[in-house]
mmCIF file of the N, C-alpha and C atoms, coordinates in Angstrom:
data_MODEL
# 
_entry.id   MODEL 
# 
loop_
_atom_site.group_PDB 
_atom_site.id 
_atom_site.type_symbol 
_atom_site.label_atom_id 
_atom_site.label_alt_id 
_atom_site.label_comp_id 
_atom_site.label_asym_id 
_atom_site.label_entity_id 
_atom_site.label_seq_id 
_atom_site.pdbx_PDB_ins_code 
_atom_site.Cartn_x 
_atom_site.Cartn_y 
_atom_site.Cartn_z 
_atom_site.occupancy 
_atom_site.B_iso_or_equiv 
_atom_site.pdbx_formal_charge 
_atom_site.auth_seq_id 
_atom_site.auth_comp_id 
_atom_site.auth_asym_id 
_atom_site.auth_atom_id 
_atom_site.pdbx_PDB_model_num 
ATOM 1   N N  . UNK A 1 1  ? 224.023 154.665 22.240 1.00 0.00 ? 1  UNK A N  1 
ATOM 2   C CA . UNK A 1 1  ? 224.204 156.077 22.482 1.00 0.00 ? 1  UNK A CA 1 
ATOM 3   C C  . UNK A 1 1  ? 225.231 156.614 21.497 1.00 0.00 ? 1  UNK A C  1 
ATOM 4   N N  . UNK A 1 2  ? 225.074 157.886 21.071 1.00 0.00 ? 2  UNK A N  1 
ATOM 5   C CA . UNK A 1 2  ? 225.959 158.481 19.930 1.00 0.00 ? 2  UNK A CA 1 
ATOM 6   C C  . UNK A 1 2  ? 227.369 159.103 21.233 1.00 0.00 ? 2  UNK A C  1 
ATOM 7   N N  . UNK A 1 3  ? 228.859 159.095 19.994 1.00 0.00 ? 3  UNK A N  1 
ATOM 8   C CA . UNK A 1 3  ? 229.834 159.651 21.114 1.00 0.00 ? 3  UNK A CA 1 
ATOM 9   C C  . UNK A 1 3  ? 229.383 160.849 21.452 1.00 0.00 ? 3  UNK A C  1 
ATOM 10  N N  . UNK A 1 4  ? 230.084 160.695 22.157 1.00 0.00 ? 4  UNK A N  1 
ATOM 11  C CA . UNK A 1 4  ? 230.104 162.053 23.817 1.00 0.00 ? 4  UNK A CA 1 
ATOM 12  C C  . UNK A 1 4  ? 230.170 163.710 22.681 1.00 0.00 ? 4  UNK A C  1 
ATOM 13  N N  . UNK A 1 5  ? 230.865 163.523 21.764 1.00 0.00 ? 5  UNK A N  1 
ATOM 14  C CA . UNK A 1 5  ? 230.859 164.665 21.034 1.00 0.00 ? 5  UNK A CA 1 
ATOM 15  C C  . UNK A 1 5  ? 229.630 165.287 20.109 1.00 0.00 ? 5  UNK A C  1 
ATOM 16  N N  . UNK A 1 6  ? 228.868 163.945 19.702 1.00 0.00 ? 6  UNK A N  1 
ATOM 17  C CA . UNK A 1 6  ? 227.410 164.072 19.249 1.00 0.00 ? 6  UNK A CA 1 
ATOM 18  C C  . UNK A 1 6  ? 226.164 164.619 20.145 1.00 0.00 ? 6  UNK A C  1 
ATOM 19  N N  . UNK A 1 7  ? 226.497 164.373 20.970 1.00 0.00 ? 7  UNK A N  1 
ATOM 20  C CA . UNK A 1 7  ? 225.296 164.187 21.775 1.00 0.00 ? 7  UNK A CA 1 
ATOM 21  C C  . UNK A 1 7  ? 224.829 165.785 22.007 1.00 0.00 ? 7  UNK A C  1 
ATOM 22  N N  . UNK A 1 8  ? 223.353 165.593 21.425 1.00 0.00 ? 8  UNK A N  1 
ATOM 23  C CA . UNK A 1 8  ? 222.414 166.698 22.116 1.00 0.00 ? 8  UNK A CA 1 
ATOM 24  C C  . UNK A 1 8  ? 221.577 166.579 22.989 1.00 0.00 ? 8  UNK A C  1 
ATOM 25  N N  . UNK A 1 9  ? 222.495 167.062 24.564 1.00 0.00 ? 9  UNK A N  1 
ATOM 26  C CA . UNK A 1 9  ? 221.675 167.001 25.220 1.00 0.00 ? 9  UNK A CA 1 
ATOM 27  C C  . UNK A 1 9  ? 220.050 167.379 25.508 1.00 0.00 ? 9  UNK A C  1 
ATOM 28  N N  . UNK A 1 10 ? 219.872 168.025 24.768 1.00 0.00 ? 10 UNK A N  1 
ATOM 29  C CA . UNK A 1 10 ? 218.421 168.198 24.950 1.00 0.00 ? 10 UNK A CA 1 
ATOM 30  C C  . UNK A 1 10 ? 217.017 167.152 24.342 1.00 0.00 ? 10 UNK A C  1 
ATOM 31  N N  . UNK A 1 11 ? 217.586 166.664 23.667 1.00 0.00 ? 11 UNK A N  1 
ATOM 32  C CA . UNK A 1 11 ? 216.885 165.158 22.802 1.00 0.00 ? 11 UNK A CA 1 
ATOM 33  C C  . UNK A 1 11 ? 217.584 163.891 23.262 1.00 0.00 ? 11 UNK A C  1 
ATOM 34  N N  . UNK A 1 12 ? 218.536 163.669 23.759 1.00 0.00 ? 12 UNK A N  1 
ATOM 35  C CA . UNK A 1 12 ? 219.022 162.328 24.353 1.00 0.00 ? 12 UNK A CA 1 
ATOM 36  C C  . UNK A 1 12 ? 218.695 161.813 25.768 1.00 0.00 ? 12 UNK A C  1 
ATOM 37  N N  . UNK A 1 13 ? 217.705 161.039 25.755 1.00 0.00 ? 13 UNK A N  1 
ATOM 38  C CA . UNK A 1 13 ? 216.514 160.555 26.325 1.00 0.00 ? 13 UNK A CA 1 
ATOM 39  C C  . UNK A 1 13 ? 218.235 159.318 27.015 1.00 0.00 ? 13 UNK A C  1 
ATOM 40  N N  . UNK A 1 14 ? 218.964 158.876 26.662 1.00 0.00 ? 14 UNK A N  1 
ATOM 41  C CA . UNK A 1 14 ? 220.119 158.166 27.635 1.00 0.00 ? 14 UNK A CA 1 
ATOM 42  C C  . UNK A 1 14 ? 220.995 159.041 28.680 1.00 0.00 ? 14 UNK A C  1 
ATOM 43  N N  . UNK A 1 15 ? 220.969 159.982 27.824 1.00 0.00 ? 15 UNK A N  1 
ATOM 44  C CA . UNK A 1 15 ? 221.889 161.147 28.945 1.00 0.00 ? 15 UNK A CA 1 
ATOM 45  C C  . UNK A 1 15 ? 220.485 161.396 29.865 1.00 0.00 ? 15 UNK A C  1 
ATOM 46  N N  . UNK A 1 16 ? 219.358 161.893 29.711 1.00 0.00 ? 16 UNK A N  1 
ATOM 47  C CA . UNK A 1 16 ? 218.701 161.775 31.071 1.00 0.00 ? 16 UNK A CA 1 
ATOM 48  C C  . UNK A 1 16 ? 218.583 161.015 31.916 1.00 0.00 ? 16 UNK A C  1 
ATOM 49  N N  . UNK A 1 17 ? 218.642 159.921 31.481 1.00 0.00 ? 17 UNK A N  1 
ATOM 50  C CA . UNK A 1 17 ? 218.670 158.500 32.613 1.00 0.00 ? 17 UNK A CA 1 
ATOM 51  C C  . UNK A 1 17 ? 219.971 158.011 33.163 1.00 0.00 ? 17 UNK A C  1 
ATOM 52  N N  . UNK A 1 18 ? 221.281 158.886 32.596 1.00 0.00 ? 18 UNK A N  1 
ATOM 53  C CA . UNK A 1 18 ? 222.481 158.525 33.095 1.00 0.00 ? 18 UNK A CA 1 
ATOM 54  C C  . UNK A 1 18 ? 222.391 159.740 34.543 1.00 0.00 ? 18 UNK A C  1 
ATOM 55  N N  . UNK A 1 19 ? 221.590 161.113 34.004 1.00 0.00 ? 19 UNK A N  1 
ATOM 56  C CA . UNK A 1 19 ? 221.949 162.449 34.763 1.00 0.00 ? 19 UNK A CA 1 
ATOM 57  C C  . UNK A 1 19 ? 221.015 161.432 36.116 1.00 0.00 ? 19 UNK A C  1 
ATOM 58  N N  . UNK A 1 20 ? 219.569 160.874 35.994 1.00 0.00 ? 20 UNK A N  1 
ATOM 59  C CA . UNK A 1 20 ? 218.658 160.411 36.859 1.00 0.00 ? 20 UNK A CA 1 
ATOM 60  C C  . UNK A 1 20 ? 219.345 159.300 37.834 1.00 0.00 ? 20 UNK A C  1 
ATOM 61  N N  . UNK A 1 21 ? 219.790 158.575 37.111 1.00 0.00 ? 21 UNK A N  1 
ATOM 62  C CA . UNK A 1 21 ? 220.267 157.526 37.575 1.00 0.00 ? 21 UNK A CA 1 
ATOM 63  C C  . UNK A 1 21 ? 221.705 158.310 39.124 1.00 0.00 ? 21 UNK A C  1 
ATOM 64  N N  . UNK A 1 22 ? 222.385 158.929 38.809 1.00 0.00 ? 22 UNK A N  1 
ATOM 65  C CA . UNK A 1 22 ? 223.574 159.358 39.318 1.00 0.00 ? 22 UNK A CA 1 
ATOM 66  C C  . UNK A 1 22 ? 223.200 160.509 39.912 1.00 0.00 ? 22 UNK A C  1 
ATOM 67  N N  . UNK A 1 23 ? 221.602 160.879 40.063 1.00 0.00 ? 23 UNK A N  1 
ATOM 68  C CA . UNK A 1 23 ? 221.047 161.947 40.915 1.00 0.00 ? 23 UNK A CA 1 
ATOM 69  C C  . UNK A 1 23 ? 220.463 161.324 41.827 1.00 0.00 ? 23 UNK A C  1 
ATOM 70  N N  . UNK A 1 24 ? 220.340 160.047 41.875 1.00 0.00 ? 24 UNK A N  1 
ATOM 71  C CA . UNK A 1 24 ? 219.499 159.279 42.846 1.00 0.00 ? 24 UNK A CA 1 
ATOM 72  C C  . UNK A 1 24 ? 220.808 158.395 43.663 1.00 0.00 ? 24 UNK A C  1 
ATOM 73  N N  . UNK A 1 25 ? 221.751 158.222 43.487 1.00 0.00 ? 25 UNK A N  1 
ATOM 74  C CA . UNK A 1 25 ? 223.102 157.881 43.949 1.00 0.00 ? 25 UNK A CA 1 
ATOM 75  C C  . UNK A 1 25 ? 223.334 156.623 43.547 1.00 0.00 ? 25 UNK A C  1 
ATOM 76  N N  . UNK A 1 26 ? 223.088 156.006 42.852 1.00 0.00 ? 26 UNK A N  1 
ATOM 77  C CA . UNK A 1 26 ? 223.586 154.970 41.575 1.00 0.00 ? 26 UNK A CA 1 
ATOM 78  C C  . UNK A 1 26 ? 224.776 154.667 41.564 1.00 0.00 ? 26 UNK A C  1 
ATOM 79  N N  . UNK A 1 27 ? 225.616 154.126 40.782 1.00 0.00 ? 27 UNK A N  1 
ATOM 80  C CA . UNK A 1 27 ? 226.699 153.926 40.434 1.00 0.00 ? 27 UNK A CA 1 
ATOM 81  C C  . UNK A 1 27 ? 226.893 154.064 38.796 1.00 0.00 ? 27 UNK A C  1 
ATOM 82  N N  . UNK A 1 28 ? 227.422 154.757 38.044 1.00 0.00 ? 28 UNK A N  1 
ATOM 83  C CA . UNK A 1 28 ? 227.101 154.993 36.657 1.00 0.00 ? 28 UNK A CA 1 
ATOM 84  C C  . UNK A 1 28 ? 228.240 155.227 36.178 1.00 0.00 ? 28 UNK A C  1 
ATOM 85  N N  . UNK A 1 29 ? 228.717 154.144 35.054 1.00 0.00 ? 29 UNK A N  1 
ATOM 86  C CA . UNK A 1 29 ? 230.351 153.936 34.352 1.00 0.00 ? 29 UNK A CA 1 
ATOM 87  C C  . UNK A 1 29 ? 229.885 153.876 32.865 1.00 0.00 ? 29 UNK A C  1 
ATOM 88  N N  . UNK A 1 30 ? 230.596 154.197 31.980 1.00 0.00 ? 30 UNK A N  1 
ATOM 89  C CA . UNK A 1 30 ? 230.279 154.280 30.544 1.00 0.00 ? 30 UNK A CA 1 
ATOM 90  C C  . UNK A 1 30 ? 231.424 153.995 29.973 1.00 0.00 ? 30 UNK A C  1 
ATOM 91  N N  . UNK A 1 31 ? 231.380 153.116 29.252 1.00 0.00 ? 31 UNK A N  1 
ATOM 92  C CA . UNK A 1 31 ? 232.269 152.388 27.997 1.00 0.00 ? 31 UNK A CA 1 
ATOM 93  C C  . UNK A 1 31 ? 231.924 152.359 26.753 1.00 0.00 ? 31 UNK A C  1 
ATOM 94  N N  . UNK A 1 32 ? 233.461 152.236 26.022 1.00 0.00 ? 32 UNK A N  1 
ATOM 95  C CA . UNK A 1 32 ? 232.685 152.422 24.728 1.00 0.00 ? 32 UNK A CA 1 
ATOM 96  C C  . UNK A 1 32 ? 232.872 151.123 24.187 1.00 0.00 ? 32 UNK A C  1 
ATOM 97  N N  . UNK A 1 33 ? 232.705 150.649 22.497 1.00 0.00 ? 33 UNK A N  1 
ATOM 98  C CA . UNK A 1 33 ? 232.962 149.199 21.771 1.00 0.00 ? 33 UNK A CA 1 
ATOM 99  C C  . UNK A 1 33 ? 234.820 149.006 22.151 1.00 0.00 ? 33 UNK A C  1 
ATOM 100 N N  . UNK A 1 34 ? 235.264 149.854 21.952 1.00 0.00 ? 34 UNK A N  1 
ATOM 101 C CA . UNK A 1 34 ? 236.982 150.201 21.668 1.00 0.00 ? 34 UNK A CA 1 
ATOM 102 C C  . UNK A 1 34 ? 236.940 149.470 23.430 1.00 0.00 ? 34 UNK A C  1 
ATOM 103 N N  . UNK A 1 35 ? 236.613 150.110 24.270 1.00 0.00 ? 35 UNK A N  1 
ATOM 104 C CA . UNK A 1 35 ? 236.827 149.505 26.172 1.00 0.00 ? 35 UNK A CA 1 
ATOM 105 C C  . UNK A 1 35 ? 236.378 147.867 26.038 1.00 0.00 ? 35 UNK A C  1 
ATOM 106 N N  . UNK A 1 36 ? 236.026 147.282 25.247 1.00 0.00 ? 36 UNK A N  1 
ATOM 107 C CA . UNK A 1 36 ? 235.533 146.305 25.707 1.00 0.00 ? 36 UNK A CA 1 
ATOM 108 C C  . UNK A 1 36 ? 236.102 145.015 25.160 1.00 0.00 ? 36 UNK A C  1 
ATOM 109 N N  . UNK A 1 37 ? 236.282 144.024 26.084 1.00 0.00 ? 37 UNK A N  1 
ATOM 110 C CA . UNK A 1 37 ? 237.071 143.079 26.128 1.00 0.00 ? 37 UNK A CA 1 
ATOM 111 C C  . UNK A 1 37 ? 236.689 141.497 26.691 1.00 0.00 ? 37 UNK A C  1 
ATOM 112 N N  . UNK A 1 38 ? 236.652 140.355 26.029 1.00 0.00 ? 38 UNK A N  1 
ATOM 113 C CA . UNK A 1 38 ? 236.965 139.047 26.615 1.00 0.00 ? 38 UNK A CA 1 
ATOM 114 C C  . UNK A 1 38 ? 238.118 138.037 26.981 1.00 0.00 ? 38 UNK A C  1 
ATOM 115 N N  . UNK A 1 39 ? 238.038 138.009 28.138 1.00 0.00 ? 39 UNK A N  1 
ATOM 116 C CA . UNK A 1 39 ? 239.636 136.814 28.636 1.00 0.00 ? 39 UNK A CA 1 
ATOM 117 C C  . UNK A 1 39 ? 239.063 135.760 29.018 1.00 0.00 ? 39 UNK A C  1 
ATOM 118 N N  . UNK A 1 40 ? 239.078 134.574 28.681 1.00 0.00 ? 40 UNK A N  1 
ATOM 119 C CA . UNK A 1 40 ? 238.789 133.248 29.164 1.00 0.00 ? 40 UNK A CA 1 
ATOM 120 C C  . UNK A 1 40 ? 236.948 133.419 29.727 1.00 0.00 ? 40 UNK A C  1 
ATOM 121 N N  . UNK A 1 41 ? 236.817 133.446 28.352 1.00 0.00 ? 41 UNK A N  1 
ATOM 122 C CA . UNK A 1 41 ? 234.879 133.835 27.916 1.00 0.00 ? 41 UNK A CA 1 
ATOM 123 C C  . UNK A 1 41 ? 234.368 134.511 29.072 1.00 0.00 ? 41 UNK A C  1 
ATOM 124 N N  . UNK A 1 42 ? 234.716 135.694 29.178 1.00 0.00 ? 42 UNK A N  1 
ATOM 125 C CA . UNK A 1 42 ? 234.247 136.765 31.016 1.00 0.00 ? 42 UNK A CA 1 
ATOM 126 C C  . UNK A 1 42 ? 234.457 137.892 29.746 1.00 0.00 ? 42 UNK A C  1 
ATOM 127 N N  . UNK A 1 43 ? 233.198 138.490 29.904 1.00 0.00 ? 43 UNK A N  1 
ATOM 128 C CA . UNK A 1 43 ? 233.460 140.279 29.059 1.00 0.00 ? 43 UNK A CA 1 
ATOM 129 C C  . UNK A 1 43 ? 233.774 141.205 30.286 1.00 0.00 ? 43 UNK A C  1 
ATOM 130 N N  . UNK A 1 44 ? 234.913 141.562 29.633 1.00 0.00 ? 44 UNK A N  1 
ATOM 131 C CA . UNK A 1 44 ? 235.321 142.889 30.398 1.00 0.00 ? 44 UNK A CA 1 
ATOM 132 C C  . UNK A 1 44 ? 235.315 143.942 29.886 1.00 0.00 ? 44 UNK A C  1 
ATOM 133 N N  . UNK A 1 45 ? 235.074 145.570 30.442 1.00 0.00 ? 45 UNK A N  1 
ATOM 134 C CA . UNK A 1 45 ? 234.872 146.934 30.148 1.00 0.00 ? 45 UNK A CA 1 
ATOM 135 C C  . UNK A 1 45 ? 235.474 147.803 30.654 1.00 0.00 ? 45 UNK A C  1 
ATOM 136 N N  . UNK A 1 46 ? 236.487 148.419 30.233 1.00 0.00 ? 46 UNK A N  1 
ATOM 137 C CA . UNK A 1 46 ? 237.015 149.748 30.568 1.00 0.00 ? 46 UNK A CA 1 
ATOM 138 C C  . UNK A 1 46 ? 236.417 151.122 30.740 1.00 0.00 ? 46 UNK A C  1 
ATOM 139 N N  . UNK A 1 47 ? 235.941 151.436 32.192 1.00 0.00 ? 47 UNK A N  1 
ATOM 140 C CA . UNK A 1 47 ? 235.375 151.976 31.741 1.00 0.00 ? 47 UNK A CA 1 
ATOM 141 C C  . UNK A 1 47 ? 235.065 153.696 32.738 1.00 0.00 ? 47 UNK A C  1 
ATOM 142 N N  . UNK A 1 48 ? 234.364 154.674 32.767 1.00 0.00 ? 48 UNK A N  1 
ATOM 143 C CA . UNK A 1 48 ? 234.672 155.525 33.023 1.00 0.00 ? 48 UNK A CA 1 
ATOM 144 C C  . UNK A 1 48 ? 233.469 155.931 34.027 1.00 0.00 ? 48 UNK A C  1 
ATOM 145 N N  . UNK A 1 49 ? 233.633 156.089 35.461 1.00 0.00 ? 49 UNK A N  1 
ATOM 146 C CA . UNK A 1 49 ? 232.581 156.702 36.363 1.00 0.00 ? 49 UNK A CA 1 
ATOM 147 C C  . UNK A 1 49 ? 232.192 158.095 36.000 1.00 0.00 ? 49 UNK A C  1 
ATOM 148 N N  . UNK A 1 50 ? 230.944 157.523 35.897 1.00 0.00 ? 50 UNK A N  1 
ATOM 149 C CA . UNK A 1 50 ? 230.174 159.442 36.044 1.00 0.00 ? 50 UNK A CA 1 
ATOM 150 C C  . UNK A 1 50 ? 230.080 159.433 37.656 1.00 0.00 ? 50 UNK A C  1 
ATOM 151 N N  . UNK A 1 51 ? 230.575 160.539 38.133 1.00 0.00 ? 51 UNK A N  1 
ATOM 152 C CA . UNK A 1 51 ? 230.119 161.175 39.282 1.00 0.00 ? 51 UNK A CA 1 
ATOM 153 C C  . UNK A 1 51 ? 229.727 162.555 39.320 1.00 0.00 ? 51 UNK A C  1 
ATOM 154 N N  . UNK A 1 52 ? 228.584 162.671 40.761 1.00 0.00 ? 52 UNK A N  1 
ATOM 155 C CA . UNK A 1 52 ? 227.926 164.325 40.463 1.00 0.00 ? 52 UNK A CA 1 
ATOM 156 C C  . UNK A 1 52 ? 228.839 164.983 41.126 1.00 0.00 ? 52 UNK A C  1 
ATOM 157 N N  . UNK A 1 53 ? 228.787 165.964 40.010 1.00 0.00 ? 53 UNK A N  1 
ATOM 158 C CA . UNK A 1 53 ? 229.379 167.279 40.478 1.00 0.00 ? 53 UNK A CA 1 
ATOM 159 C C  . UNK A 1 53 ? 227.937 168.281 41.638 1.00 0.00 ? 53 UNK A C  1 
ATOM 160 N N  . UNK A 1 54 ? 228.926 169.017 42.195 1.00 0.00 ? 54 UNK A N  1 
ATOM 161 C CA . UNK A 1 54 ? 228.071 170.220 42.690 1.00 0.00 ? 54 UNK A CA 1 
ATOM 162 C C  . UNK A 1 54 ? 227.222 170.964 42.071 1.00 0.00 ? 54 UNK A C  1 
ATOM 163 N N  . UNK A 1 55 ? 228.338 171.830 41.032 1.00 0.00 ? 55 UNK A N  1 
ATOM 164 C CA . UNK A 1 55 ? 227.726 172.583 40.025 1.00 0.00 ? 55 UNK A CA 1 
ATOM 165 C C  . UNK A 1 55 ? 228.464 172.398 39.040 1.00 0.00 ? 55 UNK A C  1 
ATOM 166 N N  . UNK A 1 56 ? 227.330 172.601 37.745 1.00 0.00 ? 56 UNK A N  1 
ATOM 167 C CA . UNK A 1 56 ? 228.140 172.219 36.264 1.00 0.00 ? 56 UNK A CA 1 
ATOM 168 C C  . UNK A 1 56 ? 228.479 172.884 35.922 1.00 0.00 ? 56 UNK A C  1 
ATOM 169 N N  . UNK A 1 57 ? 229.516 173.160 35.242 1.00 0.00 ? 57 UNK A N  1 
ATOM 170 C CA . UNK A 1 57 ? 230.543 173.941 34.578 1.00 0.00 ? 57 UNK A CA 1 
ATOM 171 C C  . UNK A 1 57 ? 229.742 174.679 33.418 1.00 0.00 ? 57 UNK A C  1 
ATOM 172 N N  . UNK A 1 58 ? 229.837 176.085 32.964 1.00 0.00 ? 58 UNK A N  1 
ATOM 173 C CA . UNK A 1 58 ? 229.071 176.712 32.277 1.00 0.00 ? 58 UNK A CA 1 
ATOM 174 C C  . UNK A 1 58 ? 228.992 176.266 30.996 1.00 0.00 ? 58 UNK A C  1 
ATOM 175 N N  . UNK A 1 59 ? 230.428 175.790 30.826 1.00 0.00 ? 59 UNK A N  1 
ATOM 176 C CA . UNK A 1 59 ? 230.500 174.969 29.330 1.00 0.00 ? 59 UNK A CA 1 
ATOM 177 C C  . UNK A 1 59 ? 230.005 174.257 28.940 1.00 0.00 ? 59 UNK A C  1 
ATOM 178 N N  . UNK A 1 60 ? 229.304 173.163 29.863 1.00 0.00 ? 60 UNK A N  1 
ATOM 179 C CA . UNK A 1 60 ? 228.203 172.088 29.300 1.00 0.00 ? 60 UNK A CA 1 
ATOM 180 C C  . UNK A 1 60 ? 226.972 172.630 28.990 1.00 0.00 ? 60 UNK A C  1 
ATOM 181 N N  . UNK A 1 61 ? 226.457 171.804 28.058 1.00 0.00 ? 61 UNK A N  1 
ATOM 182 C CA . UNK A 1 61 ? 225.098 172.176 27.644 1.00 0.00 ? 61 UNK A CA 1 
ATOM 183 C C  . UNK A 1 61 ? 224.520 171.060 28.667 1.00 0.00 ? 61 UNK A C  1 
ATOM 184 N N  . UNK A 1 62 ? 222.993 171.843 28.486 1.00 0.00 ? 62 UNK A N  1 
ATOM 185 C CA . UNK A 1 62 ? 221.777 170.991 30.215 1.00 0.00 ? 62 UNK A CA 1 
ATOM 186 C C  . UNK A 1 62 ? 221.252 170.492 29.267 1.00 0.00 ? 62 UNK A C  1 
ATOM 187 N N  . UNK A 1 63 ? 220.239 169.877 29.377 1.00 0.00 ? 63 UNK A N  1 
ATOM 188 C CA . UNK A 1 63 ? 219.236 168.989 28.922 1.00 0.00 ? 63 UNK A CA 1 
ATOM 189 C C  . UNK A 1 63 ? 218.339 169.591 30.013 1.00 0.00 ? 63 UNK A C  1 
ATOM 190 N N  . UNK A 1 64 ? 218.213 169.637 31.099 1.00 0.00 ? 64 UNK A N  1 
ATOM 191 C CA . UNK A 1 64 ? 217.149 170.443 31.659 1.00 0.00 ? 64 UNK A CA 1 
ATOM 192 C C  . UNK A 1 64 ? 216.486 171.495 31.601 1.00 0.00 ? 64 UNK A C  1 
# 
């Protein structure tokens, strides 16, 4: 997936399946290469919950 600042929502076929996924009540965290980590050969990820909002803020662009 391109960063969060790239992304057009209207062609990013991952942001729909993150919006799908977390509309169906999922659990949905996103990390980037920089979050990610191994300690005693176990990968670990820093990483960030999407949760749904009510309503989206006018500032985002939809993909819908």
């Amino acid at each position: 997936m391109y960063p969060w600042d790239e992304i057009q929502p209207e062609h990013d076929s991952t942001l729909a399946i993150i919006h799908e996924c977390v509309k169906r009540g999922h659990k949905v965290a996103v990390a980037t290469p920089a979050n990610l980590t191994i300690r005693d050969s176990i990968a670990y990820a820093f990483s960030s919950v999407i949760k749904k909002m009510d309503k989206v803020p006018a500032q985002f662009k939809s993909f819908l």
